[in-house]
N, CA, C and O atoms as a GROMACS GRO file, in nm:
protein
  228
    1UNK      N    1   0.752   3.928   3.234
    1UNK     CA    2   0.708   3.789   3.223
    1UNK      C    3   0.827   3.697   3.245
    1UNK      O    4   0.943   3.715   3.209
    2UNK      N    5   0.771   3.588   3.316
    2UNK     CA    6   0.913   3.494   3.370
    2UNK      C    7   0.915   3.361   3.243
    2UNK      O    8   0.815   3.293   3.221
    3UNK      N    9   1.039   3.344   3.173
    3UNK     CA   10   1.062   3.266   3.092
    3UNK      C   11   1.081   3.108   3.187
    3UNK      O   12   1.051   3.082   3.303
    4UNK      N   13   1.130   3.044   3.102
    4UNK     CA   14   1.138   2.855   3.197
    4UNK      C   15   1.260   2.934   3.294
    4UNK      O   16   1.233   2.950   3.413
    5UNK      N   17   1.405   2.988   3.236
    5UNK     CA   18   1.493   2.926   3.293
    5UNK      C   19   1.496   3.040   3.390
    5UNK      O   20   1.595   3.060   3.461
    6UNK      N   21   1.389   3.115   3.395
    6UNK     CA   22   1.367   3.272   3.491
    6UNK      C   23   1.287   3.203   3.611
    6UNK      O   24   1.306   3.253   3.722
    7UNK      N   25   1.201   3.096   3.604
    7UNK     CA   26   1.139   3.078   3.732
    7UNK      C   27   1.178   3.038   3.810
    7UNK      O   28   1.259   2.945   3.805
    8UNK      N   29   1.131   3.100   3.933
    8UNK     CA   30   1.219   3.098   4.093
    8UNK      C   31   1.264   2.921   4.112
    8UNK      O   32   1.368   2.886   4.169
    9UNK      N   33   1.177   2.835   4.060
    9UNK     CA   34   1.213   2.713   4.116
    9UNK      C   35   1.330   2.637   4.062
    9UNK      O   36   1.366   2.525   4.099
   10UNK      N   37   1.404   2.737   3.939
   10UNK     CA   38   1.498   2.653   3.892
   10UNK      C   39   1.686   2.745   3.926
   10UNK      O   40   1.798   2.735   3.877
   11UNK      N   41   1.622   2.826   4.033
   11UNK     CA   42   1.798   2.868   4.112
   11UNK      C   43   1.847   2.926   3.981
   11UNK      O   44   1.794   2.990   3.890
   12UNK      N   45   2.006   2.865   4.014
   12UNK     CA   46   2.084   2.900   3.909
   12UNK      C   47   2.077   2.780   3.787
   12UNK      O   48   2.172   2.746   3.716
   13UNK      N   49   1.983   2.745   3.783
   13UNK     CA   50   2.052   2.574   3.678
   13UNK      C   51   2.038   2.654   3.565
   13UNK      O   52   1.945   2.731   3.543
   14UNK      N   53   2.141   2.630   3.490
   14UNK     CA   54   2.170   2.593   3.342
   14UNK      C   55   2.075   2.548   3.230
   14UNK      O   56   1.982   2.493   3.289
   15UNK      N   57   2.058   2.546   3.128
   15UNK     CA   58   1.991   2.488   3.029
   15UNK      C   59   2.084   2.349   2.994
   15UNK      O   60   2.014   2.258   2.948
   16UNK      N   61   2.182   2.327   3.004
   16UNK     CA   62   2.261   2.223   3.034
   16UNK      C   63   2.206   2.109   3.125
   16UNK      O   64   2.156   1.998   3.105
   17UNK      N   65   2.241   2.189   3.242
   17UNK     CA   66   2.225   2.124   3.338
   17UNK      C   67   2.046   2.087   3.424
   17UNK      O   68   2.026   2.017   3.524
   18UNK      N   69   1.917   2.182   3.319
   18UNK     CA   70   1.815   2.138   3.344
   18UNK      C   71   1.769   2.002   3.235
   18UNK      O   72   1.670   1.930   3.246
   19UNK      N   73   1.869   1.998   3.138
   19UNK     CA   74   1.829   1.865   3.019
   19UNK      C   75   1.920   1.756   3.037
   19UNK      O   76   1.932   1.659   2.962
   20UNK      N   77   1.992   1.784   3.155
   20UNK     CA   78   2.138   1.618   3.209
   20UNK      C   79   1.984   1.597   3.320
   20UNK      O   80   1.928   1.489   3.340
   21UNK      N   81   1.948   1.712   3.372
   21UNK     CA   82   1.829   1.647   3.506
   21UNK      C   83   1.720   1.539   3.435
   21UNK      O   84   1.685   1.428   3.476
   22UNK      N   85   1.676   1.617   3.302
   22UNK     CA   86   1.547   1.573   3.254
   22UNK      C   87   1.608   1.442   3.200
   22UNK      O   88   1.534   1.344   3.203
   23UNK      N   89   1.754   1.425   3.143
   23UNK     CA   90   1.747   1.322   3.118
   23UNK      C   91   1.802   1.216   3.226
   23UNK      O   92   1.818   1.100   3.186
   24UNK      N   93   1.834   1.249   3.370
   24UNK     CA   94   1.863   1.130   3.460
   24UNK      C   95   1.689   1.100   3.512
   24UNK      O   96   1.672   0.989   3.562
   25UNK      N   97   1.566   1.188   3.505
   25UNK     CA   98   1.466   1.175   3.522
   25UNK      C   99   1.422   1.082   3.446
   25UNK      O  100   1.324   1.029   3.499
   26UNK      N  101   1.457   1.019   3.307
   26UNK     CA  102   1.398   0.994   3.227
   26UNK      C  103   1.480   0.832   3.227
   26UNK      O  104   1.430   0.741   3.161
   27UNK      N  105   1.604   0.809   3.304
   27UNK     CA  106   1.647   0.710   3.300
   27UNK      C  107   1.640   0.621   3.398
   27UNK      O  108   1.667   0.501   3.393
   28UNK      N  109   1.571   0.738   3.557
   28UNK     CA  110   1.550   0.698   3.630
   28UNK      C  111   1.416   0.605   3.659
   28UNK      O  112   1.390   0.512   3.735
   29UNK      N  113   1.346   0.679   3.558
   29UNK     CA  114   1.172   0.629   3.598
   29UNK      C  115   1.195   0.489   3.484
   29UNK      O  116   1.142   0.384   3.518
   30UNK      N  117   1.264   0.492   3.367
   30UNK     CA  118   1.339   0.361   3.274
   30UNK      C  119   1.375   0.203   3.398
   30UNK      O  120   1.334   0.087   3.385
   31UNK      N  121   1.460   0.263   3.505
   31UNK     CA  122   1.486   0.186   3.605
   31UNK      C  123   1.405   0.125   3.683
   31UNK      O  124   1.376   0.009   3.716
   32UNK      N  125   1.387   0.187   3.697
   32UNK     CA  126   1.238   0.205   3.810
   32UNK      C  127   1.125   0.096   3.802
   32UNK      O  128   1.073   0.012   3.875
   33UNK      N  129   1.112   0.156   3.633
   33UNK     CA  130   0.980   0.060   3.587
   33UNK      C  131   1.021  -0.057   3.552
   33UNK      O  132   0.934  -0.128   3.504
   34UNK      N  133   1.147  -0.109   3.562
   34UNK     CA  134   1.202  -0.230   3.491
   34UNK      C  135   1.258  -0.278   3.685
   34UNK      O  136   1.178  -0.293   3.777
   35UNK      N  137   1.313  -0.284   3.689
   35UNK     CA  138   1.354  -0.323   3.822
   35UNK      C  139   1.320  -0.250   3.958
   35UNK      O  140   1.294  -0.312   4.062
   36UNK      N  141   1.322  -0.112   3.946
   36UNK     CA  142   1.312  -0.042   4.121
   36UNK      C  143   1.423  -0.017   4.139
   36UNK      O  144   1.526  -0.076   4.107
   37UNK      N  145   1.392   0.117   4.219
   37UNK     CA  146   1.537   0.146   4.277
   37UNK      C  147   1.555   0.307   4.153
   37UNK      O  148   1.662   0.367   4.153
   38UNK      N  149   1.463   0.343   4.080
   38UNK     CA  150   1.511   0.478   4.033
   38UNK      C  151   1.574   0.599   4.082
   38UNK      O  152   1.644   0.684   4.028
   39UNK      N  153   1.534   0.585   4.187
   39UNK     CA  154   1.602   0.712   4.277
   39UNK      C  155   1.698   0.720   4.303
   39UNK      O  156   1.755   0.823   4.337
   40UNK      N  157   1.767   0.560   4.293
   40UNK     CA  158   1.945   0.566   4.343
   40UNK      C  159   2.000   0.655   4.177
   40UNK      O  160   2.122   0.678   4.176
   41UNK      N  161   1.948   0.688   4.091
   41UNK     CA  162   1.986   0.725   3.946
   41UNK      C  163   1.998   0.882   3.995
   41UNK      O  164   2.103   0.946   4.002
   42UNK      N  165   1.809   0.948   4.041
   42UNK     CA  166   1.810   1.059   4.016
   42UNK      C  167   1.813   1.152   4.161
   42UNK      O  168   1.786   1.272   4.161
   43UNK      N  169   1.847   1.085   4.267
   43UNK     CA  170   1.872   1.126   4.359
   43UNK      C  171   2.004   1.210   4.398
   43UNK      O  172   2.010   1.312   4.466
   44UNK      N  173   2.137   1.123   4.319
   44UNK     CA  174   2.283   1.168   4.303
   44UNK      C  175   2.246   1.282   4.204
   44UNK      O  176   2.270   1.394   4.249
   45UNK      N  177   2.196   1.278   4.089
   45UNK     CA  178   2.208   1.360   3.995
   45UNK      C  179   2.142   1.529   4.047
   45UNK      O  180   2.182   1.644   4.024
   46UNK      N  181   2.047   1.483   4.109
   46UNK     CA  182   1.989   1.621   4.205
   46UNK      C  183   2.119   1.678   4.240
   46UNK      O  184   2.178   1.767   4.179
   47UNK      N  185   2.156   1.617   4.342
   47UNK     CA  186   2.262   1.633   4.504
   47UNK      C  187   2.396   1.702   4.410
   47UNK      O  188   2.465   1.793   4.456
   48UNK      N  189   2.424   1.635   4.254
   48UNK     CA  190   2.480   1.688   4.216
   48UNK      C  191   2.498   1.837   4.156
   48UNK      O  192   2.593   1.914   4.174
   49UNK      N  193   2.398   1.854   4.092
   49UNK     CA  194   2.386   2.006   4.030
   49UNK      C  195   2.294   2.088   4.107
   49UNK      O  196   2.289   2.207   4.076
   50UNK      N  197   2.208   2.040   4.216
   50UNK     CA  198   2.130   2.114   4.333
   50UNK      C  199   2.227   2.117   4.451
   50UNK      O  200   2.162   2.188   4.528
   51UNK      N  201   2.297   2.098   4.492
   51UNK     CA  202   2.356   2.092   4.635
   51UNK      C  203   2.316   2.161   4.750
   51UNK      O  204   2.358   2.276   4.764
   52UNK      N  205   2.227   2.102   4.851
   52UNK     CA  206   2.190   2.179   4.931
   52UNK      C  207   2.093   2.257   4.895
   52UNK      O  208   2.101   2.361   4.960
   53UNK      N  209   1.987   2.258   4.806
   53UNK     CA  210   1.876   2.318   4.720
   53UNK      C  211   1.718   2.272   4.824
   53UNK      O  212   1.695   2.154   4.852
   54UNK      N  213   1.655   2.350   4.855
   54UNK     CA  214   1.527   2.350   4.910
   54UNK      C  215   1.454   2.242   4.794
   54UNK      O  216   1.467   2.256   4.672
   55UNK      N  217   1.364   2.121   4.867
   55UNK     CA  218   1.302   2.044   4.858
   55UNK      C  219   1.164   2.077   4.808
   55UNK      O  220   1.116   2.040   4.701
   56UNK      N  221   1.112   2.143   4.889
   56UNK     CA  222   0.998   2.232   4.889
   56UNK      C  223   1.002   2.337   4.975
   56UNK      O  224   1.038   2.329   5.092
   57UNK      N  225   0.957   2.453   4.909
   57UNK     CA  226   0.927   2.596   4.957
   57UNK      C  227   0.799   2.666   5.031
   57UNK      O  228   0.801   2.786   5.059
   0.00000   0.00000   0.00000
């Protein structure tokens, strides 16, 4: 049986580094809904700990 940090869609990430994602996710959509523009938040934060990581499979 595949646990969270066992499923194929999460590579090598970290438990660290899947709760810095959840929380630039969480500051991003914060942005977002207040001004626009969230993605400039969680777009870097991807690029950062995904580098070069498939989009969709």
């Amino acid at each position: 049986m595949l646990d969270a940090l066992n499923w194929p869609g999460f590579a090598d990430l970290s438990l660290a580094g899947l709760l810095f994602l959840c929380g630039a996710a969480f500051l991003a959509g914060a942005v977002d809904a207040i001004v626009g523009g969230g993605g400039l938040i969680q777009l870097p934060a991807m690029l950062l700990l995904l580098p070069g990581g498939e989009v969709i499979r």
